[in-house]
Every structure is written in C-alpha cells, then in structure tokens.
N, C-alpha and C positions, 0 to 999 in steps of 0.2 A: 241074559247070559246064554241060555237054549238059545235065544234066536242067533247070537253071534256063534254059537257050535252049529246051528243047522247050518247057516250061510256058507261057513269056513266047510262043512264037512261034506253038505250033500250041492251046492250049489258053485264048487270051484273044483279045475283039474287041481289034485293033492300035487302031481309032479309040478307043473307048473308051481304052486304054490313054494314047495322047498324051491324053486328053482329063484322063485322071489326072495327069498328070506335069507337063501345065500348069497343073492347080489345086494343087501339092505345089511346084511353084517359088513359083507369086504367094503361097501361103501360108507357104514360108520365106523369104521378100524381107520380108513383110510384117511376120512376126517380128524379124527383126534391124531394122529400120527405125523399127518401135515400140518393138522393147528397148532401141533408144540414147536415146528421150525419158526413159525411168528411170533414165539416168543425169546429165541435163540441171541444173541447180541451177536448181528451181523449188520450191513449195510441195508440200509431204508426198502432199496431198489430190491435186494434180493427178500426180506421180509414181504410187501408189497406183490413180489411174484407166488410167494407161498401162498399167502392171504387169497388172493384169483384161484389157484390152483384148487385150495380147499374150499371155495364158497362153488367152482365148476362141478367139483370132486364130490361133495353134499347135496348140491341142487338134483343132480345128474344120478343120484344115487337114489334121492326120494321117487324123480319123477322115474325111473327105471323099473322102483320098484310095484309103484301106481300100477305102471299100462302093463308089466309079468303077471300083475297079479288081476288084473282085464282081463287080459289073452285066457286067464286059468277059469276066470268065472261065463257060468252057462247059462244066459237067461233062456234057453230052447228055443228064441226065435233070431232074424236077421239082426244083426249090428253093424254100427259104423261108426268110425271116428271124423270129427271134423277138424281139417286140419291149423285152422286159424285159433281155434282153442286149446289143442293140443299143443301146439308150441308156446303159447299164452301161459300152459301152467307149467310149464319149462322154466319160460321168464320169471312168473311170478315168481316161483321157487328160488331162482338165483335170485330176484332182489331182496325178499327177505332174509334168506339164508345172510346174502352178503350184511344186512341191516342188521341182524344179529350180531354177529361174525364181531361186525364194528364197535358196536357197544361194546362187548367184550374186553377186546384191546383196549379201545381210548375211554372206556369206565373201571377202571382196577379195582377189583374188591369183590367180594360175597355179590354185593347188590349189582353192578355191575353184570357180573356173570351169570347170575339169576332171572334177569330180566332178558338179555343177551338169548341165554336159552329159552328163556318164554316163547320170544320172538321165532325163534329160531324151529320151534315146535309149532305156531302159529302157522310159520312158514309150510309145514308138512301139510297141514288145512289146508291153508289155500291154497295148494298145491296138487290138492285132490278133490277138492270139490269144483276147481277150474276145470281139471282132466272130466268131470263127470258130466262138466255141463256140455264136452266136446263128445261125451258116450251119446250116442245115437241107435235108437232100435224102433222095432216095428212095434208100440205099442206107444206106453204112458210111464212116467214115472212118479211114487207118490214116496212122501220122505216124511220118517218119525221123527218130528224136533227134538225130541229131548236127546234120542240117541243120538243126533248128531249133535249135539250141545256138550254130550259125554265126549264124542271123538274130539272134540277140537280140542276138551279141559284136557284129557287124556295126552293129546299133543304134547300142549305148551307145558305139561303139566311134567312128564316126562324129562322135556326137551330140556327144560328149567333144572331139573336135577340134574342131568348128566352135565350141563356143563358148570356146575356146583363141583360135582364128584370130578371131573376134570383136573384142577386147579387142587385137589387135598395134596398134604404133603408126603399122605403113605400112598409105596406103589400100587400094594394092593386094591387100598380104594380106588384109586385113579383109572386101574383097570376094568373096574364094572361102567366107565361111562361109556364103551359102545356099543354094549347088552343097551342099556337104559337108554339108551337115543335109538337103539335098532325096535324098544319095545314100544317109543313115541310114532316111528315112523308107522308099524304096523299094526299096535293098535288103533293106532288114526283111521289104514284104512281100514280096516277090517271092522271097526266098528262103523266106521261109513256106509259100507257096503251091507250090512246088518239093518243100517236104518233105512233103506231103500227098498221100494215094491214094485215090481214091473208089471204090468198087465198088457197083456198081448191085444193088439188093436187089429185088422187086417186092414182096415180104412189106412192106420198110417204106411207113409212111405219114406223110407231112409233117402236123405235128402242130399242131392246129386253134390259130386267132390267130394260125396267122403271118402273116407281110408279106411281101406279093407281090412281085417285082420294080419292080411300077408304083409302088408306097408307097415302097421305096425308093427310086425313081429321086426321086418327087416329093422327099425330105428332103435326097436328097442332093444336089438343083439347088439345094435353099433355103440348103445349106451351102453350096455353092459359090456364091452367091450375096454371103453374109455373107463368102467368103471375099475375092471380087470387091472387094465393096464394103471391104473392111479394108484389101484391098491397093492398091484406087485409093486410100482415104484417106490408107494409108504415102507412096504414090507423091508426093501431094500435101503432105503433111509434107515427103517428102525434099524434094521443089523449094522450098518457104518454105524449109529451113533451109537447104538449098542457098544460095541465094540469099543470104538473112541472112549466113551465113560469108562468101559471096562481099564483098557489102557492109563484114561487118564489119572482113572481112582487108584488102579495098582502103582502110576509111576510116583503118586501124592506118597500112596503108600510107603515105596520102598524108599524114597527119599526120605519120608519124614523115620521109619527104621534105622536109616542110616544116621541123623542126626543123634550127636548123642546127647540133649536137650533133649527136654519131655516137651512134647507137640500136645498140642488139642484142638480140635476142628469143633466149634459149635455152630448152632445155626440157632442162632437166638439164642438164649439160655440153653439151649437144649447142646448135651453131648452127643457130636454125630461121629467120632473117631477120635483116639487116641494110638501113639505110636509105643512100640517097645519099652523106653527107655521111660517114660512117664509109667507103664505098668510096672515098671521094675520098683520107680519110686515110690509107686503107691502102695505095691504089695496088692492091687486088684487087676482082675484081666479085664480086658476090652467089652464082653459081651455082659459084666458087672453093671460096666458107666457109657454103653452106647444107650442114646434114648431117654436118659434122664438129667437132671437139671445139675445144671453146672453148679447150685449150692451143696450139692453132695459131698462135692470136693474145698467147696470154698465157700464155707461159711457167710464171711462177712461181705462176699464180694458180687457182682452182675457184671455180665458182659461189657454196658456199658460205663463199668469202676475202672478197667483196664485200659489205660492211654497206648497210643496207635504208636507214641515216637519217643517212651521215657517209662523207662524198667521204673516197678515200685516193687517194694517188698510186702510179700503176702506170706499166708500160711495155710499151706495144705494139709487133710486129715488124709492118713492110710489107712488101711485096712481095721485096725483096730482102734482108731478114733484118734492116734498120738497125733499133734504137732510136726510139720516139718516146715521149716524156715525154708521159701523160697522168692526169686525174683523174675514179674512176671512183666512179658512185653506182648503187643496183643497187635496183629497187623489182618486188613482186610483182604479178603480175596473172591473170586466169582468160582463157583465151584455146580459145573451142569445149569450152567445161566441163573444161580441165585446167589447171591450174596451170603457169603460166610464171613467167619471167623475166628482168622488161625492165633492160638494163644501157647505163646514160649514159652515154658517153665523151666527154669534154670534150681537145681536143686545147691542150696546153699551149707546143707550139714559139712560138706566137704570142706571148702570155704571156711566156715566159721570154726570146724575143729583144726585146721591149717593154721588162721589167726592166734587164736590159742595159744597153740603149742610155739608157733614165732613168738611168739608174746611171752610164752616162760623160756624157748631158749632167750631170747633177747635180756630176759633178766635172771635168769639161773644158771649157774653153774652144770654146766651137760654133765659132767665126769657123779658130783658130788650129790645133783640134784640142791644143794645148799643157793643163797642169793649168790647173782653174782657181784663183780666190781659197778658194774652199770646201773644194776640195782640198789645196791651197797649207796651210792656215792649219789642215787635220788633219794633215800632214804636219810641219809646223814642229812640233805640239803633240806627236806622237808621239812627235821626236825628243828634247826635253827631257821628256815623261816614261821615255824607256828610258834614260836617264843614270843611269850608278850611279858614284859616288864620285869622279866628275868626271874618268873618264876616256874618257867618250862625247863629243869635239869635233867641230865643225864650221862651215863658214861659211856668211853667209846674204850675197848679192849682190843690191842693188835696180836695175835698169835702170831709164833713161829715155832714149825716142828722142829727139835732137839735131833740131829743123828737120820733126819732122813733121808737126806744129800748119797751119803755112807749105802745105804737100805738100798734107795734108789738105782744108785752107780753097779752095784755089787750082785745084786738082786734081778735088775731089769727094771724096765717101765711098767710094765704088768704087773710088778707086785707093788711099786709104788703105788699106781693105780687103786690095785684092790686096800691096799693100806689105808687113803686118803678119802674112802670111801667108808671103810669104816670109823674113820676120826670124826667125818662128818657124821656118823650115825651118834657116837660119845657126846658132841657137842650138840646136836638136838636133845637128846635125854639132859642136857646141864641148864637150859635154860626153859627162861618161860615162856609163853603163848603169846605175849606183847615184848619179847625179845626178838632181836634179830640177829641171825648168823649166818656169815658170808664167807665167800672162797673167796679171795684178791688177785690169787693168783699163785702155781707150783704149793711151796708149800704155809702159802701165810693165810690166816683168815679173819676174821674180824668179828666183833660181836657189839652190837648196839643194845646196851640195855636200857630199859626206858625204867618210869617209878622212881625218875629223883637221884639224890647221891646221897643216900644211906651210906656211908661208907662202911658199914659191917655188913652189912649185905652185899657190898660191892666184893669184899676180902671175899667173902662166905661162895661166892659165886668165882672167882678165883682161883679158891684153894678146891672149889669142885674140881674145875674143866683142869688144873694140874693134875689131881688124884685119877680122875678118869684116863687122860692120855698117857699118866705114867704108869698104869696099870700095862703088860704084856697084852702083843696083839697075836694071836695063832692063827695064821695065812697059809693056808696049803704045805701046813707041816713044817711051818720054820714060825720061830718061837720068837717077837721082831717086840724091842725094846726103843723105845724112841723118849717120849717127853716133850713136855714145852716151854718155851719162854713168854711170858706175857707183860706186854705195858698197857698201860690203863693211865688214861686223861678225861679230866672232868670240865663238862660244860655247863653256863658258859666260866667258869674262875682258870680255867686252860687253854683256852681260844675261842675267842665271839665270831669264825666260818669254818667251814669245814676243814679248809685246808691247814688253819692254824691248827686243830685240834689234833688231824693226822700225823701232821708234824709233830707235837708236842707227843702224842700217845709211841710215833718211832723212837723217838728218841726215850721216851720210858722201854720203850722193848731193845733197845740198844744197850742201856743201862743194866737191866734184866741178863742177858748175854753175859757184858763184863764182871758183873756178881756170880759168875758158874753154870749157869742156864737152869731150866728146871727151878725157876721161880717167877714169880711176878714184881711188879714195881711201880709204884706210883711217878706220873710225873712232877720233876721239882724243877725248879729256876734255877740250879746249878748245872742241870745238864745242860742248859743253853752254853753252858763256857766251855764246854768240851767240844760241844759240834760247833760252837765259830772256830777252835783252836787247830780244829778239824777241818775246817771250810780256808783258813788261813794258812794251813801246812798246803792243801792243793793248791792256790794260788802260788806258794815260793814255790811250789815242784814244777810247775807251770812255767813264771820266771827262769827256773833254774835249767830246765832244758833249755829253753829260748839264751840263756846266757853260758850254756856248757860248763855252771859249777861242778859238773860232775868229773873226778877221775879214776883212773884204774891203779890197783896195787896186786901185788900177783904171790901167788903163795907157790912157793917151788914144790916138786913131785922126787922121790926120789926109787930109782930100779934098786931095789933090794939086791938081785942079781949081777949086776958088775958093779953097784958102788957110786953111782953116776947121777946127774938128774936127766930126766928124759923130760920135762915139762912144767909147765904151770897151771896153776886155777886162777884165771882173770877173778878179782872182787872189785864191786863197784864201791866207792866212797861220794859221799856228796857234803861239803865243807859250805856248809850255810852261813854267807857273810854277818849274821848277826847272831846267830842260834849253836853256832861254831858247828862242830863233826855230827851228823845225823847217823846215825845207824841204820843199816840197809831193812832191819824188822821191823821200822818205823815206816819209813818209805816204800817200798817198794810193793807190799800190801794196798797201800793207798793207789799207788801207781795203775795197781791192775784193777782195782776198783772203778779209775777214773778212767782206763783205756790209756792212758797216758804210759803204760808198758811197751806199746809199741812202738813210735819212735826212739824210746828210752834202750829198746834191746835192740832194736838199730842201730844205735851208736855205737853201742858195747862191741856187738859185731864188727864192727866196721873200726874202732880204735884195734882191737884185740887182732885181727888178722893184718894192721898195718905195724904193731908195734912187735908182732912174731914175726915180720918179717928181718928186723936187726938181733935175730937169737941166730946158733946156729939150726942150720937145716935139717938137723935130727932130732928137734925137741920141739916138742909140741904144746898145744897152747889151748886149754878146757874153757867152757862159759857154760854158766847153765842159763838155762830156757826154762820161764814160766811158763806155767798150764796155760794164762790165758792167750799167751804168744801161739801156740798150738789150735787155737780157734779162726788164724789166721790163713785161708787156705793159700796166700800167696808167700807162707812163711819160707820153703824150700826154692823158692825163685827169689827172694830177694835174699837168703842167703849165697845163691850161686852167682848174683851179680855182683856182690859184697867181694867174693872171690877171685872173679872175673876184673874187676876195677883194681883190687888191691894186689891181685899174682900170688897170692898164698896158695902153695899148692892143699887141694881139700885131705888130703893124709896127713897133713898139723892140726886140723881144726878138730876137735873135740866136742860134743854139745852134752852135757851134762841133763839128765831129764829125771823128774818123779816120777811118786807112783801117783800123784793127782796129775798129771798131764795125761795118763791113760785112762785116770776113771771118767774122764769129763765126755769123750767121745773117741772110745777104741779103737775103731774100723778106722776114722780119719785121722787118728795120730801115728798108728801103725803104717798108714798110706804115707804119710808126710817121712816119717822116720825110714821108712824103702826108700823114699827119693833120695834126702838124704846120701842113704850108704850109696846111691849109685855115683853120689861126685867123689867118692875116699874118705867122707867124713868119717869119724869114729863117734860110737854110741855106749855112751854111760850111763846107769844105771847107779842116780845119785841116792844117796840115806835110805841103803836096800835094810831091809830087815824091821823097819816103823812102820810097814802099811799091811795090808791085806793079801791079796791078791799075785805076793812075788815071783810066785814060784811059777804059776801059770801064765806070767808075759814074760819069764827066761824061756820058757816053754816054744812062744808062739812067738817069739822075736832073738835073733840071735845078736846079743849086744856083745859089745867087743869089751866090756871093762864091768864089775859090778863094787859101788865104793860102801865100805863099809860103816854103818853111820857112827857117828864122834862119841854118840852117845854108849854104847856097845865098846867101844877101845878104849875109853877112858876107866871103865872099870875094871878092866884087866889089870893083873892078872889075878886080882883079890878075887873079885868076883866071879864063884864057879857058874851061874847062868850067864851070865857074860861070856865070861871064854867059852863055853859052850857054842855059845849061839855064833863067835868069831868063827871059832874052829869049822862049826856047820858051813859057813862059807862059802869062809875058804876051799872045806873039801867041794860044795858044791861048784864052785869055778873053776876049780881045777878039772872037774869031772865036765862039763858043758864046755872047756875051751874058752874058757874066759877068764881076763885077767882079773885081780882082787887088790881094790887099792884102800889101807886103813887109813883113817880122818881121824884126826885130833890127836896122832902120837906126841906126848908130851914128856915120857920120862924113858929111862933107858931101860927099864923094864917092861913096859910096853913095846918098846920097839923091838926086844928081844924076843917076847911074846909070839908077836904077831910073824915075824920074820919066822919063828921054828914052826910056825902053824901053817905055812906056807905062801904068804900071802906077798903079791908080787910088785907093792908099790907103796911108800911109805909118804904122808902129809901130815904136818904138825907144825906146833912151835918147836917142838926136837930140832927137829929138819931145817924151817924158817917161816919167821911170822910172812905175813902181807909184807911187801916191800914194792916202794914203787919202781918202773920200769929202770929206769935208771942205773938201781943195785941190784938188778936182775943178771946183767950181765956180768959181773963180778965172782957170782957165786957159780954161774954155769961155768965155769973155766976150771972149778976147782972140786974134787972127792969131799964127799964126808967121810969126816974119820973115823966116825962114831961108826961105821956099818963094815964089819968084817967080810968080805966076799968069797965063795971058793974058789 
C-alpha cells in the first residue's frame, strides 16, 4: 500500500492524474448510461448500434485513461511509445470489453452479469499491461508478480461487481456501478504501475518509430474527446429518458387518479404504486404500501392468483385490519422496459349494500317497511309447497282499514301516510317472530301465522290486532279513529293453493264488512253462495246492457214560485226478465265496482237528453253522475258530443253530483265540473248535508242548485234538528245564489214546511212518483193545486 501512495504521489504529474480520473468517470457514466438503451424494447438494429457505441465508449475510456495516466508518470529518463502495441491494447480492450458486454445480454441473470463483468475487468488488464509492453525507455523494466496478480484480481474483481450492482432493482444501488468500474479501471492501473521498477540503462536505446510523448498526447486528447463527446451524448440520453419516465410515470399517474377503480402497479409481489381511489378504499396512503408485499393487502392472494381476463372476487384488509368485499382483474404491462403488473380493484361495499336494499325494497313495503305483496305471495307459496301429508297448518288473516278512505280523502295523503305507518308499527307489536305481516296494498294487509290452527289462539290473536287498531291514533294533533275488519281462512280445510285460501280468507273479510265492520270472521261454505250470487248478478248486468233491459222513469220538479214544473230527475230501472224489478241500490254499486258504469251512464245521457227533447223547451231534465264516472277524464267530451248528436240545448241538462265524486280526486273533478258549466250545463249539489266537507266546495265551486237530502225533509216538521238543519239551507242558498230543491216531500205539511223556510224547488211522492216518459208529458201541461203561489 506505501508502495502504490509513493508511485501515485511522488512518481506521477497529480494534474495529469485528476486529469485521468476525470476522463475514467465520464467514461464509466457513459458506459452504464448507454448499456441501459440495450436493454430498452426497440428494434434489434438500433440495440446492436448502442451495444458498438458502448463497448467503443468503454474500450476508449480504459485505454484513454492508461496513456493520461503515461503522460502523468516520470520515470526521470527518455520514453517512447511503440506504435503497433499501442493500438493493439486499444483492440485488445474493445474485444474483451465487447466479450463481456455480450455475456451480459445473451446470459440473463446474477451469473451472467457476474462473469460478463469479470471479463469486462479482465479486459482493463489486458488492456494495460499490452499498453506497457508498448512503454519504451532508456533502461529496464523489472515487475512484482504478486502485485500485478493483485491488479488484474482488483480488475475483474471490481469489474464483476459493478455490473452486478447494474442490473439491482433500487436506483440507488444501480448508481454506485460507475464509481465501482471507474475503481476497477484505476486500481488496475495504479497498481500496475506500483508493481513496476525502472532502472536507468545508458547502453539502451529507445527503439526507432516510436511515439513521442507529443503523438501520444495528440491521440490521447482525440480519445478523450470521443470520450467527451460519448458522455455528453449519455448525458443527453439520460435527461430525454429521464424526462420520458418522468412523463410517462406522471401520465400512468394521473390516469390511474383519474380512474375511479382502485389501480395497483406491482412488480412482482412487490407494491410499486397505488392510485387515489384505492388509498381512499383502504384508508392507507401510498408511501404506507409502496415497497412492500402485495400480501399486506391480500392476504390469501399472489400476483400470479389474479387472471389476466376474468374478475374473481377477493377480500381486501384496510387500515384497521376490517374486510372489504372486492373484484379483482389484473392485466400486464411494460413499465421503463420491465414487466409489471397493473391489478383493478373494483370495491364491492357499494354493490353489495345496493343489492340489499333492491332485495328489501323488492319485497318490503317502502311506505310501511312491512312485507310486501311480492313477498307476501312467496311466502304464502312456500308455505303450501313445505306441506307434507297435511300436517303443515296454518292461517291466513286479510285486514281492511275501517274509515280510512274518509281519514285519507279528508285529511290528505300525508296523514294517510303517517297513519298506515303507525298501523304497521300496531301490527308488528300483535304478532309473533315466526309470523308474518304484509302491506297488499292502500289500505289492506295481511298476516301469515304459522304454529298450526289453534283456533283460540287464532281468535286470541284476532281480538289483539282489532283491540290495537281500534284504539285512537294521535297524528299531528288530530285525534284519527279508524278500526278493522278481518277474515281469516285456514289451511289446508280452506284452500289446498294460495289462491284458493285468498279467495276464501276475502270473502271472510267481505262477510266481516256486512256484520258492521270492526270485527272478524271465520270463513264458511255459505259465503260461497253469496259471491256466485254476486258473480251471477255481474253477468245479467253484463247481458242486460248488451240487451238495453234498462229503462228510464222520471220523477217531476216542482218551482214553488209560480206553481209550475220546471223539470225532472231521470231514475234508471232495470226489469230483470227472470228476477223481475232490480233496485238501483243493488246494481248500480256493482256496476261501478265492475267499470261497467260507464257505458251504463252513457246511455242514461244519451236516452235522457233525447227524451227532453219531446218536453217543452223550458223544463229541464237532471241525471246524476257516479263518483266513478268522474275518474273518467273524457267524461265532459262525451257529454258534449251526447249534446252535439242529440241538439239538446246544454241549459236543460242538469248533472246531479255527491260529496264522494269530490272526495275521490278534487283538483280533477272541479276541472271536469268548469268544463262542464262552460257548455250551460247546470250543477247540483245532490244529498247536501250527509257528508263532511259541504260547506268548503259551496265555497270553492259555485253550483247553481243545492238539493236537500230525503233524509232531512222527511222529518219535518216534528223534528226540531231537522228543521233546523233545512232552514240552515235553505238560508245558506239563498245567501250564496243558489237555488234549494227539498227531496222526498211526501205530506202536505212538509211541503208547507219547506216552502215557508224558503226553499225554491219541491220533489216528492206529494208532487209525483217515478213515472215513465210517457205520463211525463201529461202532468207538464198541468199546475199543482196543492202549492199556493203569490
């Protein structure tokens, strides 16, 4: 070691010296900088031109740095170079160099690169002990074996490492390989030159052709020139690729931020990037799970678990070690010429809480939270398929809310709403944990009890959910009384499928209804005789439109004020060829039940405004209109065609309407009712004083007539609430501009009655029953005598 400090210290110019060790850096930088474009995925041709460039670039570098570091050492007498050796260790240098170079490449691996560099170190040897054998001076040269045994280990030994350290995966390492080849090339010589002893001869003579110092200086500025310009080249390579990666890595970046899929880039098991949307999932940041093993995150799982072309479902831990359901698809890519792999994590919580919640609305009831019908009607069906040998029983309970139609109408849908939400809450507190209870729909529900057919258990559980919903409900300060009716059908002795049992259980809650409501009812085999008796009345109403058993009889009007009749109320009759005279209370409920109203009060219109036309032209001609006829948005257009076809002027026609025509849907019956008045129709206000709400649609609707119900005039004049309630009226249509017609005057005290109370239109049996069209005009011709006039 003194001997390589005396050699280096007192035996070379030091300038020269840095002057070598700077051109032995830029020319290992240059190397490694160029040796990475031969690893680059381009075309053969252009690899091949790197691979030259860097084995000229390296040769060119050693032997540069050889004869700088010649030129710096002083043996105190004449020297020369010869030049046939001097370019010799030139060559030599590029062929091992390239010899190396090639292992490299076409041997992959640790061993490969190892021995590659051996060579490649090797190559610095002979590279300098060929230049030495071209040193020529006036004396002798004698050489320590061992230390040149050291320079050569030193070489390969070096040379070997660095292109080890090359080839690591961290940058840092990778950056010490052209120190560690700049410390092969120069330990090589400098310990060469250590193991060498000149002894001055004056006998020898520097042997003619050599090259002088100034010839080598000139070749070796031209090398270091080439080596200048190679490594500004490298230089300028590294800053493009630099840059490129930097680009490329940002553009990977900000795409994979932009996906909103959780990205992960590994490189092997190893996590070498992660984007935004995966840190969000995991609840860890980037600089957590860069650099460490993909089982971090995925337990069960290795790079090569995840298929390149088919999602599987996995499970990710976050932050605090929880579970997160996700589905992972994993696709290759090249990322700075090595092979990665980018893995899609799709997070699933979303998804799976989405499923869910479709999955309870799909069988719950949204409003009630309760089952719904869809639920309801798999559960019914389940139960009679698990039946085996008929001793799986059970009963099925149909509810229907008492008075909530009324609640509803009167109230709004918001308080419906909050009502049927606390009924549902009644009816969970009434059953048990292997019961079930279902919405059907508005206001019906259902209840599946399971545990057999107890039947005092069945009552017991009955007479609860009565008790409970017939308790008051307190809704934002209105104090709402409803109640229920319920049928109960047992299975299977009530129906062996569902649909039997439903059936059977309506018709116990139909039965329930016509006993007063606010009870329950077993189903029996007699109610079957009702609803065929029921099923066989809609067919003859069916027939009997199709055959126009239907006809009209008209009950006359009479003007209290001159003595006269000014009109009629068309009544429909239906004379059933076997069943004889039908009552309109019978049919006509049915009618609107089956839709079969419409047609029906189509005809009505349509006889009534052709058989007003043989009255005289001053008397007018009333129908009333069902509520469900008002459901009809084209009811006021086919009245005006009805018109239009028949020539009745629209100031005869009268339409007679409830207070259930306005509760059913206000805004559109008040719409209907304006068209109307726009053709001259007139508007009656039929059995005022039986409903709710009368006083506030005189209010909002201005009718031309308000009739007083049968019920109310009949009990006059005995009855002081009665007359009361007439007189009220009365006064009130006189005060609004509207006339007051009494229904049901049957005694002549009644008619006295009502006439001193004011009221401006008298109908009765007083006056004249129903009579058909016929003796209608008989009576118009003639005064009643009974009505004194002023």
């Amino acid at each position: 070691m003194n001997q390589l400090y005396t050699c280096v210290t007192q035996q070379h110019d030091l300038r020269l010296v840095a002057v070598a060790a700077l051109i032995c850096g830029l020319g290992c930088y240059a190397t490694f900088t160029i040796g990475r474009q031969v690893f680059r995925r381009q075309p053969w041709r252009e690899r091949l031109a790197w691979a030259l460039t860097g084995v000229i670039g390296t040769s060119s570098a050693i032997w540069a740095t050889h004869f700088i570091a010649m030129l710096a050492y002083e043996p105190g007498m004449a020297i020369g170079f010869a030049v046939g050796q001097t370019a010799a260790s030139l060559g030599m240098a590029a062929v091992l160099v390239g010899l190396g170079a090639g292992l490299v490449v076409m041997w992959p691996g640790l061993s490969g690169r190892l021995v590659g560099g051996a060579i490649i170190g090797l190559a610095i040897s002979a590279m300098h002990y060929t230049g030495m054998g071209a040193y020529a001076v006036q004396g002798s040269l004698a050489w320590d074996a061992a230390t040149v045994a050291w320079s050569i280990a030193v070489g390969a030994g070096f040379g070997s490492l660095a292109m080890g350290l090359a080839f690591h995966r961290r940058r840092a390492v990778r950056n010490l390989a052209p120190m560690v080849l700049m410390l092969a090339v120069c330990g090589t010589h400098f310990l060469g030159m250590s193991a060498v002893t000149i002894r001055f001869d004056p006998r020898v003579e520097i042997p003619g052709g050599s090259m002088d110092t100034t010839i080598l200086s000139i070749l070796t500025t031209n090398a270091v020139l080439l080596i200048l310009g190679l490594s500004l080249a490298a230089l300028h390579l590294w800053r493009l690729n630099r840059r490129r990666h930097e680009a490329e890595s940002q553009r990977l970046r900000d795409l994979a931020d932009i996906a909103v899929e959780g990205l992960m880039i590994c490189d092997g098991n190893t996590i070498c990037g992660i984007n935004h949307s995966l840190e969000r999932v995991l609840g860890r940041s980037s600089e957590d799970l860069l650099g460490g093993s993909l089982q971090r995150v995925l337990t069960d799982l290795s790079i090569s678990d995840i298929p390149r072309h088919q999602e599987i479902d996995a499970v990710l831990h976050d932050a605090a070690g929880l579970p997160i359901p996700v589905r992972l698809i994993a696709q290759s890519i090249v990322i700075k010429a090595k092979p990665h792999t980018v893995v899609a994590v799709r997070d699933q919580r979303e998804r799976l809480r989405a499923e869910v919640e479709m999955h309870r609305l799909a069988h719950h009831d949204a409003l009630t939270g309760l089952a719904n019908r869809r639920q309801f009607n798999e559960a019914l069906s389940a139960r009679f398929a698990s039946r085996r040998s008929g001793d799986d029983t059970f009963a099925l309970m149909l509810l229907d809310l008492d008075r909530f139609k009324t609640i509803n109408d009167t109230l709004g849908h918001g308080m419906g709403d909050a009502l049927l939400e606390r009924v549902a809450q009644r009816l969970r507190r009434a059953i048990r944990s292997d019961d079930l209870v279902a919405r059907l729909g508005g206001d019906e529900f259902a209840i599946l009890k399971a545990g057999g057919i107890d039947l005092a258990e069945i009552q017991v559980l009955a007479e609860r959910v009565l008790d409970l919903l017939g308790r008051p409900f307190l809704i934002d300060g209105h104090v709402l009384n409803i109640g229920t009716s319920i049928g109960i059908a047992l299975a299977p002795s009530d129906g062996l499928t569902s649909g039997q049992l439903m059936g059977n259980a309506d018709l116990a809650l139909y039965g329930a209804k016509e006993d007063g409501r606010g009870r329950y009812r077993m189903f029996e085999e007699s109610m079957n005789v009702r609803i065929q008796a029921r099923r066989s009345l809609e067919l003859d109403l069916r027939r009997a439109i199709a055959r126009q058993e239907f006809t009209l009889v008209y009950q006359p009007q009479l003007c209290v004020r001159t003595g006269t009749y000014d009109g009629a109320e068309a009544l429909i009759r239906w004379q059933h060829p076997e069943r004889g005279l039908i009552p309109p209370a019978e049919f006509i409920p049915l009618a609107e039940e089956t839709g079969l109203i419409g047609p029906l009060g189509e005809w009505v219109l349509r006889t009534v405004c052709t058989d007003a036309l043989t009255w005289p032209r001053h008397l007018t001609v009333a129908v009333n209109l069902s509520p469900v006829q008002f459901r009809d948005a084209r009811l006021a257009q086919t009245i005006r065609t009805i018109l239009a076809e028949t020539g009745l002027p629209g100031a005869r026609l009268e339409v007679e309407i409830t207070e259930g025509s306005l509760l059913q849907d206000e805004q559109k019956t008040l719409a209907i009712l304006r068209e109307l008045r726009t053709l001259g129709i007139r508007i009656s206000m039929d059995d005022f004083g039986t409903g709710y709400s009368s006083l506030s649609y005189l209010r909002r609707f201005p009718f031309d007539k308000i009739k007083i119900d049968q019920s109310f005039v009949r009990q006059t004049p005995d009855d002081h609430d009665s007359a009361a309630i007439v007189r009220a009226i009365t006064m009130l249509g006189a005060s609004l501009g509207m006339k007051t017609t009494a229904e049901g005057v049957e005694t002549d005290a009644q008619s006295r009655f009502v006439m001193d109370e004011g009221c401006d239109q008298l109908q009765g049996y007083l006056i004249s029953r129903p009579i058909p069209l016929a003796s209608v005009a008989a009576l118009f011709s003639e005064a009643f005598p009974c009505v004194q006039t002023a």
